[in-house]
PASE-513004 format. One record per atom (N, C-alpha, C, O, CB): z, x, y. Coordinates in steps of 0.02 Angstrom, whole numbers, plus 50000, padded with zeros to 5 digits. Glycine has a CB too. Layout:
N
ZXY...
This chain:
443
500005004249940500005000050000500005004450062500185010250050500614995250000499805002750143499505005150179500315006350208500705001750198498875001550211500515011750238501335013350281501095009950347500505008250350501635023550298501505008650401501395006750461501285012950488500995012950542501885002750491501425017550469501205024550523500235024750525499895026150574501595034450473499985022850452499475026050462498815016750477498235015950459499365032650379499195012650509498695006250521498505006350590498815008550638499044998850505497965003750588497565004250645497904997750717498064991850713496685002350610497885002150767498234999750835497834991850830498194987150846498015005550919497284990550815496784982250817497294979750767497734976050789495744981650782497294981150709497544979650646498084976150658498154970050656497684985050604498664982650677499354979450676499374972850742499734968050728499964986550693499024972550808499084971250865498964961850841499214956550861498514976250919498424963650785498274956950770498774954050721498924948150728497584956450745498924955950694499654954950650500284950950699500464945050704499984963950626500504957250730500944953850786500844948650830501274944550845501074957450825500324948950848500274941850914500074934750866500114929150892499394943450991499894935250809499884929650761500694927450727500874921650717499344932350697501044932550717501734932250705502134930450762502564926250752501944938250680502094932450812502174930450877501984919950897502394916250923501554936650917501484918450881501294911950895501314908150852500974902950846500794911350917501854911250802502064906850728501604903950696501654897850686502514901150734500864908750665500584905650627500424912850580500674917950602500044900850661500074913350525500054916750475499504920650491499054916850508500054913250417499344926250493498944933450503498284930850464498314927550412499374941550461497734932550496497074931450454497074937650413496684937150365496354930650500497404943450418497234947850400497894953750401498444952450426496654948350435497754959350376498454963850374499084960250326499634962850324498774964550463498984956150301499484953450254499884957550196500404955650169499144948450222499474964250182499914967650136500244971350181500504976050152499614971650079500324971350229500754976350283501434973850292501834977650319500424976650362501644967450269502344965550255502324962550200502904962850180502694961650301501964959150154502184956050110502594958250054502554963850030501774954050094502954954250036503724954949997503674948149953503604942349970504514954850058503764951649877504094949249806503314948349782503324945449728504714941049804502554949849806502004946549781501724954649741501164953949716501444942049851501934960049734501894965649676501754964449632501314966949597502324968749658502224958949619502254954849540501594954449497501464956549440502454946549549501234950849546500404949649537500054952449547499654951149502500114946049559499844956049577499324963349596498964965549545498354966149552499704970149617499314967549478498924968649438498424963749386497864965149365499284972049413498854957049374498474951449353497874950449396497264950449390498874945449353498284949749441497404946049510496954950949516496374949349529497564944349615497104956249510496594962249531496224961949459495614961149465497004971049553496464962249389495904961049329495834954749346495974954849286496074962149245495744947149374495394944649373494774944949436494184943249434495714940449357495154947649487494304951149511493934953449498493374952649522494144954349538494164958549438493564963149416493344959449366492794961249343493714970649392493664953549334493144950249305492564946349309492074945949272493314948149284492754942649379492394939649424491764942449436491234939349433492714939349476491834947649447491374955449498490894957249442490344959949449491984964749523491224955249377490674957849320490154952849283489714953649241491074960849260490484945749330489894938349319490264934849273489914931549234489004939649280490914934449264491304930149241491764925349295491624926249355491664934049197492164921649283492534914749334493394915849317493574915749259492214904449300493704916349354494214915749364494654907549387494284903949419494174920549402495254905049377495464899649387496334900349394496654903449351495164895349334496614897749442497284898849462497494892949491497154889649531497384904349507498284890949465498634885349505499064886549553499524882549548498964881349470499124889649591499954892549651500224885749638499884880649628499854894749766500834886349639501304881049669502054884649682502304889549655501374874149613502354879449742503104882649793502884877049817502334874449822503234890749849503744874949840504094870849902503654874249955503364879649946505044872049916503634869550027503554870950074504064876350089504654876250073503524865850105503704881550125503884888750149503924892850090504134898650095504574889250188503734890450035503884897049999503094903249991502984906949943504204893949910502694902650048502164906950050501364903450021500874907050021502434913350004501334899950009500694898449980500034898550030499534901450009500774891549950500024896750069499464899050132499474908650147498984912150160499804894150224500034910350142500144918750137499884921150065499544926350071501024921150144499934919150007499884921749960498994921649962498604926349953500344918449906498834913449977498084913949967497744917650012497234920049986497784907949967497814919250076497494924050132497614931150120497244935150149497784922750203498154933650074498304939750030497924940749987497624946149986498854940050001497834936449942497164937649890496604936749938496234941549926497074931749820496394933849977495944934549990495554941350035494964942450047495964929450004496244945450055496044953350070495864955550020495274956150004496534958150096496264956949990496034958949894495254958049884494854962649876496454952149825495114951349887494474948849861494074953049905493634956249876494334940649865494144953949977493614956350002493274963350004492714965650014493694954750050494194966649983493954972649953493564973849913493154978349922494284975149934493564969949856493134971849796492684971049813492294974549781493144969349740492264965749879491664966449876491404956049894491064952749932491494970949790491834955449841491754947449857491854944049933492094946949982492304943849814491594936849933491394932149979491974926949987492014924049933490744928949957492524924050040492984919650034492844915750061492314915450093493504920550044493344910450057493314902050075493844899050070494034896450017492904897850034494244898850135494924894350113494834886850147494764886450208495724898350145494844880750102494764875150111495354869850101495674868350050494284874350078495384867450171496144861250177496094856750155495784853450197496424858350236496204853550109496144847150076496744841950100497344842450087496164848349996496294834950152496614832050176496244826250144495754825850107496724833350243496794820350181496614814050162496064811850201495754807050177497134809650166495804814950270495544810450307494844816350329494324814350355496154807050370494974823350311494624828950337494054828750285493444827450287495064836150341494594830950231493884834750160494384830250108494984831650114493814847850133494314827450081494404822950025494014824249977493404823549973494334816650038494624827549919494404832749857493934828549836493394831049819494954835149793494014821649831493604814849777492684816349808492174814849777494014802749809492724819349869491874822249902491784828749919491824831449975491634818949974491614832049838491374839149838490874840449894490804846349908491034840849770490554836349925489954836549956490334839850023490184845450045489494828849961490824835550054491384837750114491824845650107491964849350153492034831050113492044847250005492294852850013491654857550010491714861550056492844853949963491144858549978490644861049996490544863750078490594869650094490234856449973490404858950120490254860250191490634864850221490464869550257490304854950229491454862250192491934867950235492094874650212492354879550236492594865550245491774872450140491554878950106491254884450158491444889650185490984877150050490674880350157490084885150188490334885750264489954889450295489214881450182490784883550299490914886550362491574888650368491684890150427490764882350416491924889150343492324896150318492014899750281492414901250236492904895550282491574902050273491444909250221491444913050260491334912050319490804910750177491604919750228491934923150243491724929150221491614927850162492414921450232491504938250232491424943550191492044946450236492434943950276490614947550184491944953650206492304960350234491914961550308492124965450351492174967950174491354957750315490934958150397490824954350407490364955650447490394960950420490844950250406490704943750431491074937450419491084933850369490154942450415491544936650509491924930850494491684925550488491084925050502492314929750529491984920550467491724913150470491094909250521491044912650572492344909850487490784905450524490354905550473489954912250464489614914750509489934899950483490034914850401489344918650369488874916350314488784920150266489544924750342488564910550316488204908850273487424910150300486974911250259488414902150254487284909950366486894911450393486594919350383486004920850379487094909450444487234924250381487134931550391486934933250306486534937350283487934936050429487324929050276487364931250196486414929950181486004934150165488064924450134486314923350193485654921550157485244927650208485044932450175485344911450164485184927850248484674933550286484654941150253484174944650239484954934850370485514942650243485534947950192485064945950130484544949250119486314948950169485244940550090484804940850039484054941550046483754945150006484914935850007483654937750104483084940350094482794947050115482264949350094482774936450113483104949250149483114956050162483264962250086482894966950072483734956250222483734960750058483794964049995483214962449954482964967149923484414962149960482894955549947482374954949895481764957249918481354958849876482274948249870481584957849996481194961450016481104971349999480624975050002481324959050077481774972349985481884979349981481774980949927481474986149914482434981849997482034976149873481844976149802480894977549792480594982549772482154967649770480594970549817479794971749815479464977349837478954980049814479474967249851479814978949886479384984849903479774991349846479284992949813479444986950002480024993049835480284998149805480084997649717480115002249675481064997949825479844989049705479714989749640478874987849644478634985149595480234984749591478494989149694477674985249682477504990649728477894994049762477424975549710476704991149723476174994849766476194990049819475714986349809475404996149734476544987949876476384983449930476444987049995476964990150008476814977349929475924986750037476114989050098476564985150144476364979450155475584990250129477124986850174477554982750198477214978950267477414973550290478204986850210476544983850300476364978650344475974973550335475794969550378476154980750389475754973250254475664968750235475914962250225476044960250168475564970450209476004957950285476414953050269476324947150222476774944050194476534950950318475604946150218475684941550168475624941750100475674936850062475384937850180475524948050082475674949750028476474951850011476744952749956475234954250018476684952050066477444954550046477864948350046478334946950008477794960250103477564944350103478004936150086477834933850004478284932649964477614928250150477014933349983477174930849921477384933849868477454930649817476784928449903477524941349871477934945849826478614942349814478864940649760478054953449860478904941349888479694938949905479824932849853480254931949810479814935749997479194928449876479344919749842479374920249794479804916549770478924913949844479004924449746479004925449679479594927549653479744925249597478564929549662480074932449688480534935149656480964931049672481464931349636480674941449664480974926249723481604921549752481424918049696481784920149651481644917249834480904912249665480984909149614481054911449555480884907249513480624905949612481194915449536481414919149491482104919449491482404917249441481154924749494482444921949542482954922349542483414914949543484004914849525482994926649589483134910249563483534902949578483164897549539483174891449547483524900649665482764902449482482544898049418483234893049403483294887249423482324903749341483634895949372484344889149353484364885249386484114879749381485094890049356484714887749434484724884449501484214877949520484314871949507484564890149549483854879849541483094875249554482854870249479482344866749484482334882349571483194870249420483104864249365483434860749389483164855449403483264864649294484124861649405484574856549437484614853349477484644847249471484924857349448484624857449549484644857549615483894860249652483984865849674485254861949630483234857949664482784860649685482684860649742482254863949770482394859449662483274854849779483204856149874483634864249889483344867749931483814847549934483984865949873484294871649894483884876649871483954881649907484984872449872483364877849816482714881449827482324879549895482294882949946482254879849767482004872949881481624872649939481764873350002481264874350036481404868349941482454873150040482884873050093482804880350118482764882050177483624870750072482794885150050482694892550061482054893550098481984896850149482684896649993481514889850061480904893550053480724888050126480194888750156480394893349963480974885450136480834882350204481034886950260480624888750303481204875550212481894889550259482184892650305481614899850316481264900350366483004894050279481614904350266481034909750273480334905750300480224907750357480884913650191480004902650285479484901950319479714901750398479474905850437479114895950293480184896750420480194896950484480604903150512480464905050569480434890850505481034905950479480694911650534480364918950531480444924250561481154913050574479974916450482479384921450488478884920050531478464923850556479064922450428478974912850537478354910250601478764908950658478504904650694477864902250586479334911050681479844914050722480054906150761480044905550822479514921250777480214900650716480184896250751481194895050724481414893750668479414890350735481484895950774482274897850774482604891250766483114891150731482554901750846482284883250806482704879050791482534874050721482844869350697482774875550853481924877550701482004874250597482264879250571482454877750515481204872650536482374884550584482724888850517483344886550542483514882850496482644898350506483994886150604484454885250610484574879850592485164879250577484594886550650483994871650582484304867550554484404867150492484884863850473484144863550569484004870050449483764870050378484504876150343484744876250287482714873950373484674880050398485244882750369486104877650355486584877650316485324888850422485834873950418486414866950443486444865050349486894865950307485914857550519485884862750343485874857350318486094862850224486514861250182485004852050342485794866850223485974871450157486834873350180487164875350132485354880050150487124873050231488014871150213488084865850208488614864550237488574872550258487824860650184487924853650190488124848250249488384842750238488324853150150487934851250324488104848750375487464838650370486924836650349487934856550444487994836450403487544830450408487094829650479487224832650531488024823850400486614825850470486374824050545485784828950566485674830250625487024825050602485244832750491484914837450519484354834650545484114829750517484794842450479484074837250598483384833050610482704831150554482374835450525483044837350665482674828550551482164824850517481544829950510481574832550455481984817850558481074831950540480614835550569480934841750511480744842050453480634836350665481504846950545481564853050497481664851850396481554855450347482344857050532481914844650408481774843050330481134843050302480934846750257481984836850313480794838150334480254838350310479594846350302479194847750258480064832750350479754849650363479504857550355479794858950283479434863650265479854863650421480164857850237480444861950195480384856550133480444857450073481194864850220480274851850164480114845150097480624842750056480554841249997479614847350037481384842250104481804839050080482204833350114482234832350175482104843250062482464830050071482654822250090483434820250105483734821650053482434817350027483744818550137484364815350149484824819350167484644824550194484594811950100485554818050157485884823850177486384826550099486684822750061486404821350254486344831050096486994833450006487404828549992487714825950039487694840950011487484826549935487924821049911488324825349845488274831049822487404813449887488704819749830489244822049789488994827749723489174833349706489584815049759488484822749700488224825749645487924831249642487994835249596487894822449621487564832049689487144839749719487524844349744487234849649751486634839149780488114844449760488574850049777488874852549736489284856249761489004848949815488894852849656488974857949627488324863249601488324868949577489334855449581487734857949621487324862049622487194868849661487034874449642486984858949627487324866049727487304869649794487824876049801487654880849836487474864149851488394876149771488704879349753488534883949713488634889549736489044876949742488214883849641488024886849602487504891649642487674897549650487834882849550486744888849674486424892049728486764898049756486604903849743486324887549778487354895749807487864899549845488064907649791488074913649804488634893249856488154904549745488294909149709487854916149689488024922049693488434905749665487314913449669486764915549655486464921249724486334927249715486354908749639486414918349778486304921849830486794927049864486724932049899486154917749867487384923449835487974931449854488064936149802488354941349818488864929649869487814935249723487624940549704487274943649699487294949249673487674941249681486834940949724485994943749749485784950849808485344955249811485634936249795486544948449859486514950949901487184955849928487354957149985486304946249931487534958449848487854962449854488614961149856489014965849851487614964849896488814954949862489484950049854489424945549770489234939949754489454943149933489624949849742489624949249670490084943049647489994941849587489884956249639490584938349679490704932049671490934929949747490704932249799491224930849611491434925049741491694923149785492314919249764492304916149711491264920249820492984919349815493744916549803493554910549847493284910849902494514921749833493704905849818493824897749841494524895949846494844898949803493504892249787494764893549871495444892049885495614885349916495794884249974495684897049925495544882049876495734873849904496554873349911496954872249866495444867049839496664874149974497524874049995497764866950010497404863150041497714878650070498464864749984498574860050012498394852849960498554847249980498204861050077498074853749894497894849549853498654843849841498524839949795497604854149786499124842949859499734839849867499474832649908499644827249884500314845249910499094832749965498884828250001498634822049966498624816649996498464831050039498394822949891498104817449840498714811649842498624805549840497954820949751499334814949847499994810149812499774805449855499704799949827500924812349817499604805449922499944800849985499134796149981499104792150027500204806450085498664796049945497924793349956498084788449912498564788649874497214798149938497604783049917497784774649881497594777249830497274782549832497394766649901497754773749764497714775649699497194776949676497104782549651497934772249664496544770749678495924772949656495424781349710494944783849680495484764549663495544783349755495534789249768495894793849749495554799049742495544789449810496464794449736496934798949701496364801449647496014806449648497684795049668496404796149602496154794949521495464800349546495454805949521495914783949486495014798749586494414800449606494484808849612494174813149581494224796349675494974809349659495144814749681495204819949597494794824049577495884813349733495634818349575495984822649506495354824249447495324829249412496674816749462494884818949447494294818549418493894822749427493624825649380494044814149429493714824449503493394826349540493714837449526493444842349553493564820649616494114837449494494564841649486494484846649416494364852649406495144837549488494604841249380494614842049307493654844049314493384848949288494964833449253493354839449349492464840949311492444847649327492174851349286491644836549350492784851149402492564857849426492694862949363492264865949331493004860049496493354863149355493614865949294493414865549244493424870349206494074864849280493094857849222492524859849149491844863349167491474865649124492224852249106491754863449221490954866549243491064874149247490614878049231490614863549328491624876349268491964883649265491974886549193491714891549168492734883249291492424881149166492614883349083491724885349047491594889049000493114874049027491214881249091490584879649025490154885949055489584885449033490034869849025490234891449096489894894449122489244894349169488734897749170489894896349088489544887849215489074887049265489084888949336488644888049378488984881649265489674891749343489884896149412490204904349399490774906449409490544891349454489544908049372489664915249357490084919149427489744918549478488854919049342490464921149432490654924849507491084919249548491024919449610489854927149559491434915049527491884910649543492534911049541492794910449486491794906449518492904912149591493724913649583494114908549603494414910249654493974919449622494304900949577494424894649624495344895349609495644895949555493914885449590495544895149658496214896549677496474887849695496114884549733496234902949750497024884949668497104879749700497884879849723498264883149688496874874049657498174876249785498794877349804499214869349797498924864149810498754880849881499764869649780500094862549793500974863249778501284868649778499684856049733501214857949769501924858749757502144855249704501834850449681502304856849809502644857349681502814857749602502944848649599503134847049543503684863849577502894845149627503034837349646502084834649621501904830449580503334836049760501684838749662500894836449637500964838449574500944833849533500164840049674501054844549550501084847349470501394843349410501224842349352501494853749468501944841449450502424838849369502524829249391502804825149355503624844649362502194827849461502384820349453501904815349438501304816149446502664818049509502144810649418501474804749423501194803749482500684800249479501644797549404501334805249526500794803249570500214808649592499784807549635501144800749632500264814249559499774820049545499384818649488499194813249466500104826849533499284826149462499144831949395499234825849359498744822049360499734839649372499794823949324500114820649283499784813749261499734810949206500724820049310499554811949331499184804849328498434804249295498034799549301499114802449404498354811649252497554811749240497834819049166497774825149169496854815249342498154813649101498114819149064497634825449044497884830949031498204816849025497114824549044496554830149037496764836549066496864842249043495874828149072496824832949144496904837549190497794840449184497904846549185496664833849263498414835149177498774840349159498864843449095499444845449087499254839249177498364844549035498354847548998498094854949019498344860549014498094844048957497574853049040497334861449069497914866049090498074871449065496844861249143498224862449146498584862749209499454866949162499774871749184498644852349256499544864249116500134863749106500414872049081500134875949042500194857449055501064872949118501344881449113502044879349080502204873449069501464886849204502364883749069503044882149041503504887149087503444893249081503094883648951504074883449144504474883949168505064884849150505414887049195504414881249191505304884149106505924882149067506044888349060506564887149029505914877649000506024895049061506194899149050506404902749128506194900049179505754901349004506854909449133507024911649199506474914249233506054917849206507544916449199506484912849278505824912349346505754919849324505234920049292506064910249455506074926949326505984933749314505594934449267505214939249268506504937349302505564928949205504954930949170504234927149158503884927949108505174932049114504104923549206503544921449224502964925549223502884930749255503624919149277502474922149174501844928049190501434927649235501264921949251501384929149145501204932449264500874932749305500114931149280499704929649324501024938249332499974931349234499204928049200499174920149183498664916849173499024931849121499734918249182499604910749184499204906749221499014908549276500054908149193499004899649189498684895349229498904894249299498544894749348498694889949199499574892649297500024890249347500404897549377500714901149337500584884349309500364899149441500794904449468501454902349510501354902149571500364908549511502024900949491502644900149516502734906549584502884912549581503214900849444502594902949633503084908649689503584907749703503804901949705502934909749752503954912849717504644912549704505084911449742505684910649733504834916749682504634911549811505054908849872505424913949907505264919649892505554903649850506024913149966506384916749976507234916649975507584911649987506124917950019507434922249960508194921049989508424925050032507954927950060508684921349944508844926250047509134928650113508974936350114508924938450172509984927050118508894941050066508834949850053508094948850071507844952650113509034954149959507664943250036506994943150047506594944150124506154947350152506844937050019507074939150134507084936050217507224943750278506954945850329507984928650227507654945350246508004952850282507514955750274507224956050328508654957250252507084959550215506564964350205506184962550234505924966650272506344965950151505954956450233505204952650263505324955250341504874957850374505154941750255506024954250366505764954750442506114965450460505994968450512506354945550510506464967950405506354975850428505594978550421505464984250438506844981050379505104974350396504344976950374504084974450444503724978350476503904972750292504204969050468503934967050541504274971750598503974974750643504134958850559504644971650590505144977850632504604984850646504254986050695505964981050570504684988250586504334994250559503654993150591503584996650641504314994750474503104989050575502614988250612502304988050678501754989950698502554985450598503134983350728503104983550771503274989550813502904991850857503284979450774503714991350800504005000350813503285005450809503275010550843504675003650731502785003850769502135008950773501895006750845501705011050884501445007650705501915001750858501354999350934501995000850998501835003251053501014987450935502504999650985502864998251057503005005751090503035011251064503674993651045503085003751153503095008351209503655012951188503655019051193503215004751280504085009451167504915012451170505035010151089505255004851066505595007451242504765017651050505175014650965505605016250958505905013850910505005016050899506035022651012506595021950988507125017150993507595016550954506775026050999507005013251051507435011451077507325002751011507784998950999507335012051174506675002150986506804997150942507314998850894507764994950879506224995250912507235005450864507375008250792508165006150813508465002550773507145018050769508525008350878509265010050875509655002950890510225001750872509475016250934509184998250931509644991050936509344985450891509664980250891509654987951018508884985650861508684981450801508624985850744508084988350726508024977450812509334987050709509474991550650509574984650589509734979150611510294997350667509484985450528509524986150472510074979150479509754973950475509684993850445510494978450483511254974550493510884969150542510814963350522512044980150536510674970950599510384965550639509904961850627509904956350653510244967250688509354963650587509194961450566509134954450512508824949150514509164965050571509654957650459510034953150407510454946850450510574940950437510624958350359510584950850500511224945950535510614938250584510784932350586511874953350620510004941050612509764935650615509284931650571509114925850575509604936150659509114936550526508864931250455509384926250434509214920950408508724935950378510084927750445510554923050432510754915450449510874910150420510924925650447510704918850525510814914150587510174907750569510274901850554510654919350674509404912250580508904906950596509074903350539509074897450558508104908850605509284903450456509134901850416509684895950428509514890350409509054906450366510264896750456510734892350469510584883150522510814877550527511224897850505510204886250540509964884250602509304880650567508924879450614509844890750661509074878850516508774877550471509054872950417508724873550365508624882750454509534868650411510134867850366510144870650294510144868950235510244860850359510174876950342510494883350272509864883050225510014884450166511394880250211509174881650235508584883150191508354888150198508034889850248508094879550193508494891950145508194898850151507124897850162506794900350208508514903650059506894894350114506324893950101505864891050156505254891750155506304891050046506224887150210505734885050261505674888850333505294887650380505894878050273506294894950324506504899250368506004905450395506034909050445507074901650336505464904950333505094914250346504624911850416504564917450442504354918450254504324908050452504044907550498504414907150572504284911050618503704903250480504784903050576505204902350643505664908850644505714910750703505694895050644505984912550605506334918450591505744924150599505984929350622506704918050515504954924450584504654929050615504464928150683504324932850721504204930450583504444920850700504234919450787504994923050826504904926450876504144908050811505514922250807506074923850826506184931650851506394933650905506454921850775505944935750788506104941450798505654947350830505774953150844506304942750745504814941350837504454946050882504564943850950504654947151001503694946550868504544936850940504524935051024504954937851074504844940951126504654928251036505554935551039506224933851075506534940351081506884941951129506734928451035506354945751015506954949751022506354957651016506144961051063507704947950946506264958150970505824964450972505324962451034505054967851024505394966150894504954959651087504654961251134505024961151195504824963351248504154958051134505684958051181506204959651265506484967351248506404971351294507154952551279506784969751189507044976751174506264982051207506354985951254507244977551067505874981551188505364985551216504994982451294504534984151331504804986051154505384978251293505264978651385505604980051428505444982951479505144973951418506214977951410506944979151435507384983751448507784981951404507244977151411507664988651473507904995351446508734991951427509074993851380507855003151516508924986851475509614983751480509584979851424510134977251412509794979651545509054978051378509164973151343509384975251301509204980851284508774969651330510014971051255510394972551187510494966551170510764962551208511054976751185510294964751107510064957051068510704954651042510744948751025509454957450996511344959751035511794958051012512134955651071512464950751052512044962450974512254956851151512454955451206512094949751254512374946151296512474961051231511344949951234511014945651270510564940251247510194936351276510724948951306510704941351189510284935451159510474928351107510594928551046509824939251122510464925051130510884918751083510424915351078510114912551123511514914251108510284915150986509774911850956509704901550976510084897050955509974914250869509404901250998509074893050981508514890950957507984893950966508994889351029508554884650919508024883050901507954876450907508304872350876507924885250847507474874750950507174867450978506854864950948506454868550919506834866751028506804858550935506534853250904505724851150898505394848050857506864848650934505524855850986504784855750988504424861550974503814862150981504564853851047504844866150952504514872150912504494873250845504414878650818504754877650929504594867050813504874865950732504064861250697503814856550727505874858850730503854863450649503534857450605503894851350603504444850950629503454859250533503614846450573503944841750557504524844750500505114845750514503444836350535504204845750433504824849750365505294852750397505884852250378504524856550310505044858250478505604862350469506144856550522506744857650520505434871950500505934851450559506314847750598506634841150542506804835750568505814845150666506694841950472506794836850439507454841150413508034839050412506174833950390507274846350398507954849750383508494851850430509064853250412507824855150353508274851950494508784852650538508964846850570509184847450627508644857050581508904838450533508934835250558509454831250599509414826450637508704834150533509984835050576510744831850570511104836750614511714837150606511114831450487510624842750682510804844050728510494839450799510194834150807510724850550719510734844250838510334841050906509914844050929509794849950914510654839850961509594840650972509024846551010508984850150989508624851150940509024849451064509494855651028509644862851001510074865750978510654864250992509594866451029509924870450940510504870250882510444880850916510014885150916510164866450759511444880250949511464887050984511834890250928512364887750909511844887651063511604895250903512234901050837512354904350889512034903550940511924907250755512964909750882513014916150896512944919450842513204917450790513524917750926512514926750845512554929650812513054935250799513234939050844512134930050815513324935750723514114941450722514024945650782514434949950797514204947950643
């Protein structure tokens, strides 16, 4: 793992001011993470299985706060190392509703994600690909490259070739291709940008760029595992040997009227038999929820198939949980956790600030622990919903007044509160039985 001495001033800067505005780091996540070792070596062989044209499949589940949006944006550094393509997708009742692959599809395709290219890169990826199959033709045929039309129909040939599977199934996401390259080879920018719209499954493409490409309507349920498969196909084509999917938040099914639920879980189980049957080579689908979607009827449970797949055995002490299981138990935090978690934010912050000594000597080791304590109190004593407001705490409030301050001492001048309008709802449900503000002193 990377020390804070040797991370880059962008790196850490972006770390902090995301920790700072109490939301979770897009990035730099192994630079504090704590108790997720455990897994490193499981997840990392299933990347490399992935990477070698095989599919990977994972259940996270934890209570609220016990990391699951952290764990999946952690693998998903991982993933990008190796090479692979990400996608983290919110599954709501009213946004992307698991029961319309066609909707997780779309947000698929505008979160994707490489090691260069942030969100959307579906645009940059497919251009990479024809660019690679162009490099391919010329390097494997007698073609002169200013030969263009011999080099375009070199290209088409090897593109249908390559999205032969693909194209039995799904033949608009061929033609969508071979539409997008024509236009802009005849440099006409607003049909290839729609024809790309419409290959993330966006609705509402003009009529006119469909028809340039000779396709009809907008992606529906059924065609988006096709489209996916495509997706696939073109990021290993083009040097992103699979891709991590990460549908976060799959818990949201409990609260949907029953016959959507049912839809939803269905909609679930088919992905997972299409995975199991080898139709998404380079597929890593990560799913997140809470042990309430997992083990109750109004989840998993409500669709035996699916909790047959699904099903891990808990009953034994959380320490020996495998890490290769279907189901990944996180383990949450407790109070030593909570302490380490924020001396690693400490440590990080001390590389950027003006004045480290003066962090190192009044936010020591003890002070630390002592306000992991406090916030957690101030919390009604939940350790597990504590790791966010306890990192807004200790950059905002206290590590950026110590390095501004020369007079400042956190043990003399600072008395923790925590307000009601800086809380989630969860974390304002557990502190519900204070007021407003709830003042500790700290020892």
């Amino acid at each position: 793992m990377t020390g804070p001495a040797s991370v880059s001033a962008v790196r850490r800067h972006e770390v902090i001011d995301a920790l700072r505005r109490g939301t979770v780091p897009q990035g730099g996540l192994d630079l504090f993470a704590v108790g997720l070792d455990r897994f490193e070596a499981a997840l990392d062989d299933d990347l490399a299985t992935v990477t070698r044209g095989g599919a990977a499949f994972h259940a996270v589940r934890g209570d609220y706060g016990s990391g699951k949006t952290f764990f999946a944006r952690w693998l998903a550094e991982r993933a990008k190392r190796a090479g692979l393509a990400t996608a983290e997708v919110q599954i709501s009742e009213t946004e992307t509703p698991l029961h319309r692959l066609e909707t997780v599809y779309r947000r698929l395709t505008e979160r994707l994600a490489t090691a260069t290219h942030q969100p959307s890169a579906l645009r940059a990826v497919v251009d990479s690909w024809f660019y690679t199959l162009e490099e391919e033709v010329l390097d494997g045929a007698e073609i002169d490259e200013d030969d263009e039309e011999a080099l375009a129909e070199a290209v088409d040939t090897l593109m249908e070739r390559r999205l032969a599977d693909v194209a039995r199934t799904t033949p608009a996401f061929a033609a969508a291709l071979r539409g997008y390259r024509r236009a802009v080879t005849a440099g006409d920018g607003a049909t290839a940008e729609a024809l790309i719209a419409w290959l993330g499954g966006q609705k509402s493409v003009a009529a006119s760029a469909r028809r340039a490409a000779g396709v009809r309507g907008d992606l529906d349920h059924f065609a988006a595992l096709g489209f996916l498969q495509g997706l696939l196909t073109v990021l290993r084509d083009c040097g992103h040997p699979g891709l991590l999917l990460v549908l976060d938040e799959t818990e949201t099914l409990q609260r949907v009227r029953g016959d959507v639920r049912e839809k939803g879980l269905n909609a679930l189980r088919q992905l997972l038999d299409e995975i199991d049957a080898g139709r998404f080579p380079g597929l890593f689908l990560v799913i997140t929820g809470t042990p309430a979607f997992y083990d109750g009827q109004q989840g998993v449970q409500r669709l035996p198939p699916l909790a047959q797949r699904l099903a891990t055995d808990f009953t034994t002490d959380a320490r020996f949980d495998s890490p290769r299981a279907v189901q990944l138990r996180l383990p949450g935090f407790d109070l030593p956790r909570l302490g380490e978690l924020g001396r690693k934010v400490r440590d990080l912050y001390r590389g950027a600030a003006r004045h480290p000594d003066r962090v190192t000597a009044r936010i020591d080791d003890a002070y630390v622990d002592e306000l992991a304590t406090a916030v957690t109190g101030g919390l009604g004593g939940n350790v597990g919903i504590a790791p966010r407001v306890f990192l807004r705490k200790i950059v905002a409030d206290v590590l950026d007044r110590v390095d501004e301050f020369a007079e400042f001492d956190p043990r003399k001048h600072y008395q923790l509160t925590v307000s009601a309008d800086e809380l989630t709802d969860t974390e304002r449900n557990a502190a519900a039985d204070r007021a407003d503000a709830i003042e500790l002193e700290l020892p």
